[in-house]
N, C-alpha and C positions, 0 to 999 in steps of 0.2 A: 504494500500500500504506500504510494507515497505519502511524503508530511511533506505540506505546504508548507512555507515560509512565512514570518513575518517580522517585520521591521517597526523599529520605534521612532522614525525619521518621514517626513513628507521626502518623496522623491520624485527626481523626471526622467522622463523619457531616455532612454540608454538610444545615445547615437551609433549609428552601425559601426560594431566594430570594438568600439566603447565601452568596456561595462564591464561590472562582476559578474561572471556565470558560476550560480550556483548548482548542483546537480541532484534532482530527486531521486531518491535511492528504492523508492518502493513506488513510482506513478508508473502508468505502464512502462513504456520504454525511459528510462530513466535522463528525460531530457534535460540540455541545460535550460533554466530558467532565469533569462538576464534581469536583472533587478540594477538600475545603476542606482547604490547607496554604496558606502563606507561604512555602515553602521552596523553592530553587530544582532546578527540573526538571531532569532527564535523558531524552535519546532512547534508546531500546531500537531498535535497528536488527533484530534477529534476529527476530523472532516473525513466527509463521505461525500459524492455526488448528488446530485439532481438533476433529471433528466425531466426535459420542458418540453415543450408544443414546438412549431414553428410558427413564426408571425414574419407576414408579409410585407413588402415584396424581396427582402433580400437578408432575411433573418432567419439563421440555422446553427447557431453553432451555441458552447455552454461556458460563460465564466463566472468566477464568484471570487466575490473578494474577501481575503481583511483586513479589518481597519482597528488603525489603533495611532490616538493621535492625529485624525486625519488624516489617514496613510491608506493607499490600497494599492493593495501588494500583488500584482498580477504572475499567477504562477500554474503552469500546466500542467491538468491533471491525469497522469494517464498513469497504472495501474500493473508491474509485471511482477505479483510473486507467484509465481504459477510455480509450484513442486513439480521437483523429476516426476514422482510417480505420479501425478495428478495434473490434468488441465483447469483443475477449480485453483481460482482466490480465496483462498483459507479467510483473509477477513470480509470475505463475502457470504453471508449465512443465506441458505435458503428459505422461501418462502414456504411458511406449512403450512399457510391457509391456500396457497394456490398447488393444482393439480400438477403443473409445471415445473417445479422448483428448480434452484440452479444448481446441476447437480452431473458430476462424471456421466459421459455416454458416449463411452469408447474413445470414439479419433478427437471429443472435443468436450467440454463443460457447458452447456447451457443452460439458461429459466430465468426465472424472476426469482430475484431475492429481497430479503428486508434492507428499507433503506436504510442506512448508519448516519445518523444529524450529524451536521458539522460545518465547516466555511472551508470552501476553495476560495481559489481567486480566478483565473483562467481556463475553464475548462477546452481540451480540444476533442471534438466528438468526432470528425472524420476529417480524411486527407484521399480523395481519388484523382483518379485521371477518366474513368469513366465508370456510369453506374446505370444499368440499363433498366426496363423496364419489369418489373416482378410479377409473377403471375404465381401466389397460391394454391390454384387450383388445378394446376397444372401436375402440381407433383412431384414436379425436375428437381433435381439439386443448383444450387447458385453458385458458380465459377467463378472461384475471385482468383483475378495472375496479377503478376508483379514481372517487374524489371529483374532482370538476373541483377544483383549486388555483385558487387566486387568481395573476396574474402569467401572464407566457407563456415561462415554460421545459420541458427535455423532463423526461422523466419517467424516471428510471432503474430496472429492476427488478434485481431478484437472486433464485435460488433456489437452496439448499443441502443439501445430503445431511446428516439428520438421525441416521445407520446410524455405526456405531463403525468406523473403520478404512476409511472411503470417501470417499473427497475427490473430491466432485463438485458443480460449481457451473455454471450457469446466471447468464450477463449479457448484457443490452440495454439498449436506450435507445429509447424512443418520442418522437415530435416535439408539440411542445408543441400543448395543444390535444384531444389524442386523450385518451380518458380510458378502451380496453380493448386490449388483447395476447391475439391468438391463440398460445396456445405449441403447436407440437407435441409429439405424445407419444411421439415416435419414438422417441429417447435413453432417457426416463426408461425406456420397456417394456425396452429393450436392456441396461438395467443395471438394472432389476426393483427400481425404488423405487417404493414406494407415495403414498398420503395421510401414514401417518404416521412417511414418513422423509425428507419437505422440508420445509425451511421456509422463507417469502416476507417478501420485503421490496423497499418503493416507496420511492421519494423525488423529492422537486428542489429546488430553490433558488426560494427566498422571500427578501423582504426583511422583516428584523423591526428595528425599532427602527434604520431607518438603514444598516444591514449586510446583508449576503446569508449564508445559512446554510442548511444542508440541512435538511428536515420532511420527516420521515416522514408518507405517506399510507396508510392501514387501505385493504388490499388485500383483495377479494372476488373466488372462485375457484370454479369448475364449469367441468363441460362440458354441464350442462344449461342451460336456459334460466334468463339472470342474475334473479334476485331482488335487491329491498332487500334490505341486510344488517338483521336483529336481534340484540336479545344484545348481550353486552360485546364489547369488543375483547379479542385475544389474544395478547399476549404472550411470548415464547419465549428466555429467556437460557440461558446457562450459564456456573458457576464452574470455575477451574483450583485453589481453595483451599477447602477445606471451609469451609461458612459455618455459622455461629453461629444469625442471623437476617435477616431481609431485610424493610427498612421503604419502606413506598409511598406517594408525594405526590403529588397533581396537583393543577395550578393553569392558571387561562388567564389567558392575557397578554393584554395590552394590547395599543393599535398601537406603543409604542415600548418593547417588549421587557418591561416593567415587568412585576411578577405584579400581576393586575387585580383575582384572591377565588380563593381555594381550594378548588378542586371534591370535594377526597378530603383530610380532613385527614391527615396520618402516620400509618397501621396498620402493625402486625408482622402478615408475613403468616401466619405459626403455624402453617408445614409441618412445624416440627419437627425434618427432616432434609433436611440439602443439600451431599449429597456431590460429591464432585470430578468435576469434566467429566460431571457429570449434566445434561439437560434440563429445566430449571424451566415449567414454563407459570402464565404470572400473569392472571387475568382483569382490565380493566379496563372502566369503565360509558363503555360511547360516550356524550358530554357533547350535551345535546339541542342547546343552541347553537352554530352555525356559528363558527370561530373559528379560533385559534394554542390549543397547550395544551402546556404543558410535566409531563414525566414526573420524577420524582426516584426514584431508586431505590439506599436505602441499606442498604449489604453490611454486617454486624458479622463477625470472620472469627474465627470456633471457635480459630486459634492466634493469635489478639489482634490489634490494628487494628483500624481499620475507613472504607469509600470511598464514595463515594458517584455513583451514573451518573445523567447526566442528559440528557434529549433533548426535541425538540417535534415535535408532529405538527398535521396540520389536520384539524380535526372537519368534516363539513358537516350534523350538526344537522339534527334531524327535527323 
């Protein structure tokens, strides 16, 4: 499970490049979380997730903040203590009033489980390059492929219930090498989530600059026959603080971690409005070169502060 961060300092915006990276030792892939403070951290032990609704027209993604001192401390929450023997989140308890529960079935762990109260601050609920249309009734299993990575490690997936007041996750792990997941779609018809009430996310371990750190891979999903992906990538957060505005940077790195050139200078993305535990969806340009690329994603927060998330994925460039 990771532990969110929290600071006893108002903070700004981490300029690309800029910043302390702290590292979540228990969110899923244990990404770094740029926070530009000097101030010395605190663990938040308590937090669990929330999973919202979507609201339109360009809201999908989950953050939540804490505050202390007028500080919000924006920090991404994703989730990898998956046991050798087990594809279950041990701090993940099943649901015993539902039929479903999240629970070992074979190649994967899925259900609903009980929510755990608590405060994040940046939630990221998906990262694709494409995600096709669902059909339930159909029966198929859903195809999710990935970019071969560089390195020979497995490949962790996640899927998460996008719907408000449903705490439903999907975890496995693929052996390195393999680069598609047949999911069944037995669970999701059983608990009637659709296309757009999950959201996905890949990762593994790469070594960047000397160190091993988790990269997010742009995951592509159907039950038809796989296609390249086109289009941008898609992005999926959510705040637990009403935000102000939300600035976007990407940059690809080098081989020793360094920013190499700025592929996306700093935009305001100019939604306008970014309500609490809404669904953000961010479009991003898959970068044509094969590479490391790092994400900056900076929160201004409507009741002052302001954090900054940051993460890397590997492109494989067309």
């Amino acid at each position: 499970m990771a532990l969110p961060l929290k600071t006893s300092v108002a903070i700004g915006i981490c300029p690309a490049g800029v910043a302390n990276l702290t590292r979540n030792t228990t969110s899923w892939p244990r990404i770094a979380n740029c926070i530009a403070v000097s101030a010395a951290l605190t663990v938040d032990r308590t937090r669990r997730s929330h999973d919202t609704g979507t609201v339109r027209p360009k809201f999908l993604c989950s953050m939540s903040t804490t505050r202390r001192f007028g500080l919000g401390a924006v920090a991404l929450s994703i989730t990898s203590s998956v046991s050798a023997q087990s594809h279950c989140d041990p701090s993940l308890a099943p649901s015993s009033n539902h039929p479903f529960g999240y629970v070992d079935r074979g190649d994967r762990c899925e259900g609903v489980y009980i929510q755990l109260v608590g405060s994040t601050t940046l939630k990221l609920l998906s990262f694709t390059a494409a995600f096709d249309v669902l059909d339930l009734r159909a029966a198929q299993p859903l195809v999710i492929e990935w970019p071969a990575p560089p390195g020979a490690s497995e490949v962790e997936l996640r899927a998460l219930s996008l719907r408000r007041r449903l705490f439903y996750r999907m975890d496995t792990s693929v052996r390195a090498g393999s680069t598609r997941y047949r999911w069944p779609t037995d669970i999701l018809a059983a608990v009637n989530l659709g296309r757009a009430d999950i959201g996905l996310v890949g990762w593994t371990r790469l070594a960047i600059g000397g160190a091993e750190q988790e990269v997010l891979l742009p995951l592509a999903a159907s039950q038809r026959n796989p296609q390249t992906p086109t289009g941008p990538y898609t992005l999926l957060v959510q705040p637990a603080a009403e935000l102000d505005e939300l600035f976007l940077t990407v940059t690809r790195l080098a081989a020793d971690g360094s920013v190499e050139r700025t592929v996306q200078p700093a935009r305001e993305l100019g939604y306008g409005y970014y309500p609490v535990e809404s669904t953000i969806e961010i479009p991003i340009d898959a970068p044509a070169a094969r590479g490391m690329y790092a994400v900056q994603l900076g929160a201004r927060l409507r009741g002052g502060g302001a954090s900054t998330l940051r993460f890397v994925f590997h492109a494989p460039g067309h």
